[in-house]
C-alpha positions in Angstrom: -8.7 9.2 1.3 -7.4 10.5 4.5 -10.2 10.6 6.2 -11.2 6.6 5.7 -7.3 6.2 6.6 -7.9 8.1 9.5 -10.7 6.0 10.8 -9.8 2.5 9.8 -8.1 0.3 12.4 -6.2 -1.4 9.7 -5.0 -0.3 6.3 -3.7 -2.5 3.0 -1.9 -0.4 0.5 -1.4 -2.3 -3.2 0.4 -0.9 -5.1 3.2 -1.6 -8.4 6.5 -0.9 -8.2 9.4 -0.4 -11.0 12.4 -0.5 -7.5 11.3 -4.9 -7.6 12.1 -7.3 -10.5 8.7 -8.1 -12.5 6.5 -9.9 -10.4 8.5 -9.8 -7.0 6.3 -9.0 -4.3 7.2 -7.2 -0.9 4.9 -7.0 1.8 6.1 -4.7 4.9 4.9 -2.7 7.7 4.5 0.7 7.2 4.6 3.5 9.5 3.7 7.7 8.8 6.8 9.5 7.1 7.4 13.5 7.5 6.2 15.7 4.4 8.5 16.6 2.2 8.3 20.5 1.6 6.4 21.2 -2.1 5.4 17.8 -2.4 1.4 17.9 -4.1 -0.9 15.6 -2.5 -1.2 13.8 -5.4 1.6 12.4 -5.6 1.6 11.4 -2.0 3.4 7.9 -1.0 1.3 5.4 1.7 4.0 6.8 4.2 3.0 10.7 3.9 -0.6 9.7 3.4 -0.6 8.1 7.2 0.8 11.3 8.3 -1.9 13.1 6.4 -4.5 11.1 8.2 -3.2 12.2 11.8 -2.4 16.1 10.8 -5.6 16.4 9.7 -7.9 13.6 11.6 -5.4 13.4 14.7 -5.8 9.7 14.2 -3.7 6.9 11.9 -4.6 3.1 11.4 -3.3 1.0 14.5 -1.5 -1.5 11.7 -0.1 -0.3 7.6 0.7 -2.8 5.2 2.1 -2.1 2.3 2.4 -4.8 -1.0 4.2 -3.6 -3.5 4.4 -6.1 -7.2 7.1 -5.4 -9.4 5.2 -4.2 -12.4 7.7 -4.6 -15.3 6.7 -1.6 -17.1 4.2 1.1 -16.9 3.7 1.8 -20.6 0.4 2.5 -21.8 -1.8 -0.2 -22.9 -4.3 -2.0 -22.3 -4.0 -4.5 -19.4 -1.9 -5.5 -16.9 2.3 -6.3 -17.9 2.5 -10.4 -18.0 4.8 -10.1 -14.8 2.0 -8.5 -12.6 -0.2 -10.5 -14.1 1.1 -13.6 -13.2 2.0 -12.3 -9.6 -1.7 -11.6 -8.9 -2.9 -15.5 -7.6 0.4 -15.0 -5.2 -0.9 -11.5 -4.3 -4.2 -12.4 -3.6 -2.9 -15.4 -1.2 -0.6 -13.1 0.7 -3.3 -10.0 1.0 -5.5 -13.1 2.3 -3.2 -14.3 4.6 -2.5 -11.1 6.0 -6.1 -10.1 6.6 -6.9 -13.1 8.6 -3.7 -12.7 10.8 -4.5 -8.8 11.1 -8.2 -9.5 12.0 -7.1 -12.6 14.4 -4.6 -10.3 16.3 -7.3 -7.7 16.7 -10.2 -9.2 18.4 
């Protein structure tokens, strides 16, 4: 995934969070964060994964986003919790909004 971060002149990350109350969205900018020593790729943040994409590519998006939905809970099931359910019209409408005023600002 570092390489498409690497090339892209924009990046979205989605993701769920357990820090926001059920369904609470935050959208902020985001910009590359130091590796912590140890840490396995796989459990790499948005952050460290922007500074992945420049150790390795030499290059990083011009703009990060990251939305992060208060999931609720993470329990297994099948499905998505009723809270980040719910959110997802709102989240959809903000991701919209934010790729037309990323893609206005960068012609």
């Amino acid at each position: 995934m570092a390489e498409e971060v690497a090339a892209a002149e924009a990046v979205i990350f989605v993701d769920c969070s357990l820090d926001q109350a059920p369904g609470e969205m935050m959208l902020r900018e985001l910009s590359s964060a130091p590796l912590k020593p140890g840490l396995v790729t796989h459990h790499l943040g948005a952050a460290e994964l922007l500074r992945v994409a420049e150790d390795l590519y030499g290059s990083q998006p011009r703009r990060a986003c990251l939305l992060t939905i208060g999931a609720g809970t993470i329990e297994l099931g099948e499905g998505l919790s009723e809270a980040l359910r719910d959110a997802l019209p709102d989240a959809k409408s903000l991701l919209d909004r934010t790729v037309r005023q990323i893609l206005t600002h960068s012609i």
